[in-house]
Residue, then its C-alpha position, 0 to 999 in steps of 0.5 A: x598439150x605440148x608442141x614438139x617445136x625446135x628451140x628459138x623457132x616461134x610456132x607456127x599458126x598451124x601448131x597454135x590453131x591446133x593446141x587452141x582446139x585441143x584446148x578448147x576440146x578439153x572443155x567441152x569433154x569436161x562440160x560434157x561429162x557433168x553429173x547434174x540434179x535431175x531438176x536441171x536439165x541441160x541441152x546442147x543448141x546452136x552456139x554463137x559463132x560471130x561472138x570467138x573463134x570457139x564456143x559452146x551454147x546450152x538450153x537449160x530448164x529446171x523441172x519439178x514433176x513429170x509433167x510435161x504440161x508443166x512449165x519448167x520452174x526456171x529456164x536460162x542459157x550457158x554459153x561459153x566463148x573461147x578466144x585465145x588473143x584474150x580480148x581485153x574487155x576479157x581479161x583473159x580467153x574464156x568468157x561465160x555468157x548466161x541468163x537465168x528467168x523464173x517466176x517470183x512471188x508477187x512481192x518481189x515486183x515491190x522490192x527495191x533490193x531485188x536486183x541486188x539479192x538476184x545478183x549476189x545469188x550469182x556471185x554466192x553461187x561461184x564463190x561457193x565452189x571456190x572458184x576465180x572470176x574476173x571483169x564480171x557484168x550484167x543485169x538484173x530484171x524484175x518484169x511485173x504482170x497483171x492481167x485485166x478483162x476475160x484475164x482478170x483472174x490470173x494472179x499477178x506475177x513477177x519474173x526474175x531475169x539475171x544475164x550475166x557474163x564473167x571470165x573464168x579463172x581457169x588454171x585447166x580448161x576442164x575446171x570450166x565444168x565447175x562454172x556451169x555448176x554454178x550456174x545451175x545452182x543459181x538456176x535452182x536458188x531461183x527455182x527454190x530448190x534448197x542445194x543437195x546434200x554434199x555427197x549426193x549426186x544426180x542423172x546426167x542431165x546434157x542432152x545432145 
């Protein structure tokens, strides 16, 4: 967006607030849109707002059957935060703050790389759209359960937590929409669902 502003005038705070929310529409129209597989299903929720002046927040859950008994296979949170100053842990105006869980199997609790795979499956997952990322951060949780007493019979299991944040790299706030798309290959790479064949597309899957 290009504002009409005579030359040698600087523009005003209205003039910058406005091309700000209109850059920050441009995104959230692109996020909006995205096809997604029909395993993974995104809703919009309440965004953060003490976090930027402008920001975005979706519930995801990737479900295997029709069964609404059943627990989703991975549940996680994509959060995008749109800040102009550019705050200097930043390193740039978008930030992506996400989580991703899902149940492993028992040996990975035993693991000691399992921190180190969880996160190269996100950094795998970005480098395979292609896409630039800086001042990454995050953790990588591994929570072992066992039951015991009347319980005793449940199987041990183990939860995989990945929170991660990065700022994307982003020549037009509409390629955020490839970001998200990373994210939730990462939320079916801990489901275990192989990728979709390239040409294959899905439902839309944001509900709003």
């Amino acid at each position: 967006m290009v504002s009409r502003i005579p030359a040698g005038r600087a523009p005003s705070p209205a003039a910058e607030s406005e091309h700000d929310a209109a850059l920050f529409t441009q995104a959230l129209e692109s996020l909006r849109g995205l096809t997604l597989r029909p395993e993974l299903v995104l809703e919009e929720v309440p965004a953060p707002t003490r976090l930027a002046p402008h920001a975005l927040a979706l519930s995801g859950e990737v479900v295997l059957t029709h069964d609404p008994d059943e627990e989703p296979a991975a549940t996680g949170r994509f959060v995008v935060l749109f800040d102009p100053s550019a705050p200097e842990p930043w390193e740039g105006p978008w930030r992506a703050v996400t989580y991703a869980k899902a149940t492993m199997e028992p040996e990975v609790g035993g693991d000691p790389l399992a921190g180190e795979v969880g996160w190269a499956w996100l950094t795998d997952a970005l480098a395979a759209r292609d896409l630039g990322w800086t001042a990454q951060a995050g953790t990588v949780t591994g929570v072992s359960s066992q039951s015991f007493g009347a319980l005793q019979e449940r199987e041990p299991t183990v939860e995989l937590e990945i929170r991660a944040s990065w700022s994307p790299v982003v020549p037009d706030p509409g390629d955020l929409a490839d970001h998200l798309l990373a994210w939730g290959d990462l939320m079916c790479t801990l489901a275990g669902l192989p990728p979709l064949p390239e040409g294959v597309t899905a439902l839309p899957g944001i509900r709003r």
